[in-house]
C-alpha positions in Angstrom: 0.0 0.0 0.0 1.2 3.1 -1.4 2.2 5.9 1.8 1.6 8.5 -0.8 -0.8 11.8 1.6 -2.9 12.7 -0.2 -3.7 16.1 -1.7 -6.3 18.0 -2.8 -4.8 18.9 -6.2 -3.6 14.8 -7.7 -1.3 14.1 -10.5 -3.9 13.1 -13.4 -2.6 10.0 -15.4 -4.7 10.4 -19.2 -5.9 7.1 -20.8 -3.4 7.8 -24.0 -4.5 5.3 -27.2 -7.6 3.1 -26.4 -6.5 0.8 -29.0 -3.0 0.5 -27.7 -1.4 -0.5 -24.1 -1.9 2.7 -22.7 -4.8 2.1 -20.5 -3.4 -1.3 -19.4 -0.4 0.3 -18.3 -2.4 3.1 -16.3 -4.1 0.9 -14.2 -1.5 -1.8 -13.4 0.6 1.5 -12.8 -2.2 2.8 -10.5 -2.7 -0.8 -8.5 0.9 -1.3 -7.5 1.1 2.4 -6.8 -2.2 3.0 -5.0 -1.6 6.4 -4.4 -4.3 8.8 -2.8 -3.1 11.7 -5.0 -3.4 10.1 -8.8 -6.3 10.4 -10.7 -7.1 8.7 -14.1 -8.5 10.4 -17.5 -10.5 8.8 -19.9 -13.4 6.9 -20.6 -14.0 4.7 -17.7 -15.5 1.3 -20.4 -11.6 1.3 -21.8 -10.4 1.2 -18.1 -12.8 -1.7 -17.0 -11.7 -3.5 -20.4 -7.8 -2.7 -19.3 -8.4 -3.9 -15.6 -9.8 -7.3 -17.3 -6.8 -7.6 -19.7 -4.6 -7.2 -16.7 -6.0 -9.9 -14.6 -6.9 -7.0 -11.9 -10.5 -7.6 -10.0 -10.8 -3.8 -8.4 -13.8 -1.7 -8.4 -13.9 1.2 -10.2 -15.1 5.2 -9.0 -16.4 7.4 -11.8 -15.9 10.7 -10.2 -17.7 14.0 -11.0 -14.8 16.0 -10.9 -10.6 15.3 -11.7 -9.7 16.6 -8.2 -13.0 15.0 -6.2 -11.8 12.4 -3.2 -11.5 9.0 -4.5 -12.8 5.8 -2.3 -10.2 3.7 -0.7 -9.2 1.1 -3.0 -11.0 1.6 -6.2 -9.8 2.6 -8.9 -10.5 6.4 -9.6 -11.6 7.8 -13.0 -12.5 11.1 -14.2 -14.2 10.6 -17.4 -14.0 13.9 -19.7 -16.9 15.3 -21.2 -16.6 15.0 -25.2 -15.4 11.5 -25.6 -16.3 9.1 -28.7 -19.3 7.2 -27.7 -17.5 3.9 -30.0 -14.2 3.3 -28.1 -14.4 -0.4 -27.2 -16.2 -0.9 -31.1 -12.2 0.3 -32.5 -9.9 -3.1 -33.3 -7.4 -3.4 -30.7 -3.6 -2.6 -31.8 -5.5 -0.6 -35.3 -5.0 2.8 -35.8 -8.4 4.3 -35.1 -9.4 7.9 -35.6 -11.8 7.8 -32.3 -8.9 6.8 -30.3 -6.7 9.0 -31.5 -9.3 11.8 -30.9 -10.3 10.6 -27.8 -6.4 10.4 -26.6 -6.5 14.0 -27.1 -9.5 15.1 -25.7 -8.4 13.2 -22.4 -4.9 15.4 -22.9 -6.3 18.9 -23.2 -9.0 17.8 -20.5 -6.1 17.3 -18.2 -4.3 20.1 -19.2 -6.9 22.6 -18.6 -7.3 20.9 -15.2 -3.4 21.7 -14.5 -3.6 25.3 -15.6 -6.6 25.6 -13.4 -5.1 25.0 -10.7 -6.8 21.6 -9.7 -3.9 19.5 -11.0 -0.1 19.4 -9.8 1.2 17.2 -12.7 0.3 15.8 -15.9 1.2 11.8 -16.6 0.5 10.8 -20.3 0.1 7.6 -21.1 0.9 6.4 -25.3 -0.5 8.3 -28.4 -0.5 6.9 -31.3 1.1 10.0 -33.9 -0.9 8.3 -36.8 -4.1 8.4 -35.0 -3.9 11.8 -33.4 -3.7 13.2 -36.7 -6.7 11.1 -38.1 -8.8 11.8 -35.4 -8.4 15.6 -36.7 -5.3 17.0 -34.4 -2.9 18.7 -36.3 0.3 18.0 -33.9 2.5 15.2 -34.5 2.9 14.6 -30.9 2.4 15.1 -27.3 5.0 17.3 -27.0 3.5 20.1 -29.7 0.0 19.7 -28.6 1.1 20.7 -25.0 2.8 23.5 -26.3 -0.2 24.8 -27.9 -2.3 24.4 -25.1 0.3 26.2 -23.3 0.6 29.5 -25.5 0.1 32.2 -23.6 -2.6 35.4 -24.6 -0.8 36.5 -27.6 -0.2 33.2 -29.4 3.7 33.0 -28.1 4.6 29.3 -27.5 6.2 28.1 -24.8 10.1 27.2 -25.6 9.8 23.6 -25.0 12.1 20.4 -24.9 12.1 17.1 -24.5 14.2 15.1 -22.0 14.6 11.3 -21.7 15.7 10.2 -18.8 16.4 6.6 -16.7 18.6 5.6 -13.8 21.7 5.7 -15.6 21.0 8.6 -18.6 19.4 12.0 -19.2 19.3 13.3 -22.4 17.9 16.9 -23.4 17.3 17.2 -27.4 17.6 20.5 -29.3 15.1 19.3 -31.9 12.6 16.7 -31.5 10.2 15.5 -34.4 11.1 17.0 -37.6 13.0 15.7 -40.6 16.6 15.1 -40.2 17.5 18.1 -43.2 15.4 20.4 -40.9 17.1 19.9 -37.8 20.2 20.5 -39.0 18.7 24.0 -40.0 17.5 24.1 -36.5 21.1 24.0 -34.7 21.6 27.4 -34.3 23.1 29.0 -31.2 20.3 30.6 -30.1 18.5 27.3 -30.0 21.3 25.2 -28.2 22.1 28.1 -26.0 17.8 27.7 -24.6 18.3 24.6 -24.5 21.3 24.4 -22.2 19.4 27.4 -20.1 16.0 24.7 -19.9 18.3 21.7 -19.8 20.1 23.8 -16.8 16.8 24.9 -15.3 15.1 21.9 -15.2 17.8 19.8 -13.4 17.8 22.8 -10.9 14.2 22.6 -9.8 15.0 19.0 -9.6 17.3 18.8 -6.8 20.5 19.1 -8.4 22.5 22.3 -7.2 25.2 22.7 -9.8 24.1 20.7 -12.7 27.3 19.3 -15.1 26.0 19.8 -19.1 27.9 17.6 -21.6 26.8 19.0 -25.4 27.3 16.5 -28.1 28.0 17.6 -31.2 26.5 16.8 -34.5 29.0 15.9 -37.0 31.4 12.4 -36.7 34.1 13.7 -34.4 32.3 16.8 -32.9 33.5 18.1 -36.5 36.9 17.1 -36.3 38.0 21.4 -36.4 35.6 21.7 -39.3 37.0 19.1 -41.2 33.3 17.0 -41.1 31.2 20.0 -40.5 30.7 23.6 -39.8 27.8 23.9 -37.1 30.6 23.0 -33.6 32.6 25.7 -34.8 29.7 28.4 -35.8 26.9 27.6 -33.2 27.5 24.7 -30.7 30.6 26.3 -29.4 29.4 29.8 -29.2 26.2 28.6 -27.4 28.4 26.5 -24.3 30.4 29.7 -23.9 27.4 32.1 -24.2 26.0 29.6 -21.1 28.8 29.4 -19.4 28.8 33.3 -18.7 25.5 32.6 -17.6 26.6 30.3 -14.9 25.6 27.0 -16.4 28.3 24.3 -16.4 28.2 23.0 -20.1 31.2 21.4 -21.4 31.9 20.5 -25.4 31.5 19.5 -27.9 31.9 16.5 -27.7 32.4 13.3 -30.0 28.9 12.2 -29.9 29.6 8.7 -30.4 31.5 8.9 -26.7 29.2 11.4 -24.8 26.9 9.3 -23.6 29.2 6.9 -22.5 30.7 9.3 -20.1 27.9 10.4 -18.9 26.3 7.3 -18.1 25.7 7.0 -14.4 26.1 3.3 -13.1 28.1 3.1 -9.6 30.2 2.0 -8.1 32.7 0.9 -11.6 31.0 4.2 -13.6 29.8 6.7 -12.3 28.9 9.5 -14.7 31.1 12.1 -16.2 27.7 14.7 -16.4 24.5 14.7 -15.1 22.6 15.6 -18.6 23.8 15.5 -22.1 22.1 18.0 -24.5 21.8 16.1 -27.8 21.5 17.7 -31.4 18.7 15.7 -33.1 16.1 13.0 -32.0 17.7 9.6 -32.8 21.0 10.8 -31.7 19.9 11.2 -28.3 17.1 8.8 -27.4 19.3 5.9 -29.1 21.8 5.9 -25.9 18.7 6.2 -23.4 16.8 3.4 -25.1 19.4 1.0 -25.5 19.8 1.2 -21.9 16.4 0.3 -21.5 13.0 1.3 -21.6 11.4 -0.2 -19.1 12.8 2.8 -16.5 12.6 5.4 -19.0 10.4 8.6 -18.4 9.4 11.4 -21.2 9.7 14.6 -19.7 8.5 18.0 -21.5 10.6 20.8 -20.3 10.0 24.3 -21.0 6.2 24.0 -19.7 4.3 25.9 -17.2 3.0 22.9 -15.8 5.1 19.2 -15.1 4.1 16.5 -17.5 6.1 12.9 -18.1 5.2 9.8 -19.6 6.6 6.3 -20.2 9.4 6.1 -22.5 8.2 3.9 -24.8 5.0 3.6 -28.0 1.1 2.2 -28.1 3.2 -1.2 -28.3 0.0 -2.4 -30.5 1.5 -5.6 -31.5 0.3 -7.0 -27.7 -2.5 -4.5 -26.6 -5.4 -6.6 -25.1 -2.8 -9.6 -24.3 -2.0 -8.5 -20.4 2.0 -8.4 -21.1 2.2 -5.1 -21.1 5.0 -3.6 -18.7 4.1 -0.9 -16.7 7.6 -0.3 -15.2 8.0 2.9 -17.1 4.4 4.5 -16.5 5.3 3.8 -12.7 8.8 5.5 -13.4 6.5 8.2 -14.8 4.7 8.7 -12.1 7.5 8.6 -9.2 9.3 11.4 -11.3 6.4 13.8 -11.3 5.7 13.9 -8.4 9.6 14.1 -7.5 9.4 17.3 -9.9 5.9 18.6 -8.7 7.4 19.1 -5.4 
């Protein structure tokens, strides 16, 4: 039994893709945790389905309201107004435009909670990107539909990142989901130099006093002095010294083929070089985190005015409905929330 006090603003946990292992994962998450402060989103049919897939016999609470009490021991579920009526009709591991639309109803539902003030953190269970946009949302992921919902009264987005991050590994990417040819256009100082300040900021309100950035570079060889590329020399480097003024610890460029290596945490034989590398492009840095593993990994959008992680891994619909499912990484999810929720 989770020793978790309860409060009266709880973490709310959204139902991600109904055809997918997202709700599976929520309430196995939710029964080992059994926490007094987490709430789940979505439409409570899907998460009396998911509690049967899991082999979990435990009553459910439909409340009125995200941030109402829940009953001792039964699963708590705030069900969103606006929901697709047909969500258990939609195959199981299919792309299906209800479920993607009904993932992100149960995303700005929770999100408008949070900026209310009746939520302390956001966990997100799996979207499928393929279904969001079929079910009529015109963001490739979690990560830009946040930001819009985050914009403040003029329009201005929020400068947002995405870090990865497990026992042994954070990563902080500069770009995240945009073709390799743009991202390259992307890596310009100003854009590494936010990043480090987020990166920097982040690891700050996390606990971590002085934080130690390693930047990897882009090119083989950090460039090798221009040899393999101009961007270390014209807007990496100039962005670690533009931080360091600032009072931010960054180091680099370095090889990126070595970087993570270094700053891999794993006592007592390796204990990490840096406590976050700042990687160029998407692959490049979620490679190294997922390699490692993903069933510790936590998603974690930086940059917000509100805490949001997630599990650091897909809708896994190749075994949605079976009961595998792992939720190791949705309960990572939720420990570091609240960790960064304070």
């Amino acid at each position: 039994m989770s020793t978790v006090i309860e409060s009266s603003r709880p973490l709310l946990l959204t139902m991600g893709d109904a055809c997918g292992i997202g709700p599976e994962i929520a309430v196995a998450a939710w029964a080992q945790d059994r926490g007094a402060d987490l709430r789940l989103v979505g439409d409570v049919d899907v998460f009396r389905r998911a509690l049967r897939f899991m082999g979990l016999r435990l009553p459910v609470a439909l409340l009125e309201h995200a941030d109402d009490p829940a009953p001792p021991d039964c699963l708590p579920v705030w069900q969103p107004p606006g929901l697709p009526q047909d969500l258990l009709a939609q195959p199981l591991g299919q792309v299906s435009a209800a479920a993607g639309a009904a993932a992100a109803r149960c995303i700005v539902a929770a999100t408008q909670e949070q900026r209310a003030g009746r939520s302390r953190a956001l966990v997100t269970a799996p979207i499928h990107k393929e279904a969001l946009h079929a079910g009529g949302i015109d963001h490739p992921g979690h990560t830009e539909l946040l930001q819009a919902l985050c914009a403040d009264a003029d329009g201005r987005l929020p400068p947002v990142r995405m870090m990865l991050a497990n026992e042994e590994l954070r990563v902080v990417l500069v770009t995240i989901h945009v073709a390799l040819r743009q991202a390259v256009d992307q890596i310009t100082t100003g854009r590494v130099l936010q990043t480090l300040r987020i990166a920097d900021a982040a690891l700050r309100r996390a606990g971590i006093a002085a934080p130690r950035i390693a930047v990897a570079g882009l090119n083989p060889h950090a460039g090798e002095g221009g040899l393999f590329g101009g961007e270390e020399i014209e807007h990496i480097a100039p962005a670690i010294e533009q931080a360091r003024t600032l009072g931010i610890d960054a180091r680099g460029p370095f090889a990126p083929d070595t970087v993570f290596m270094r700053a891999r945490h794993a006592p007592p034989q390796h204990p990490g070089e840096f406590d976050v590398v700042v990687a160029m492009t998407h692959d490049q840095g979620l490679i190294p985190v997922k390699y490692l593993g993903v069933e510790e990994g936590v998603n974690v959008t930086l940059g917000l005015p509100l805490v949001r992680t997630s599990p650091d891994h897909g809708t896994a619909f190749d075994i949605a409905g079976t009961g595998k499912a792992d939720p190791s990484s949705m309960s990572a999810a939720i420990r570091m929330a609240r960790v960064l929720a304070g």
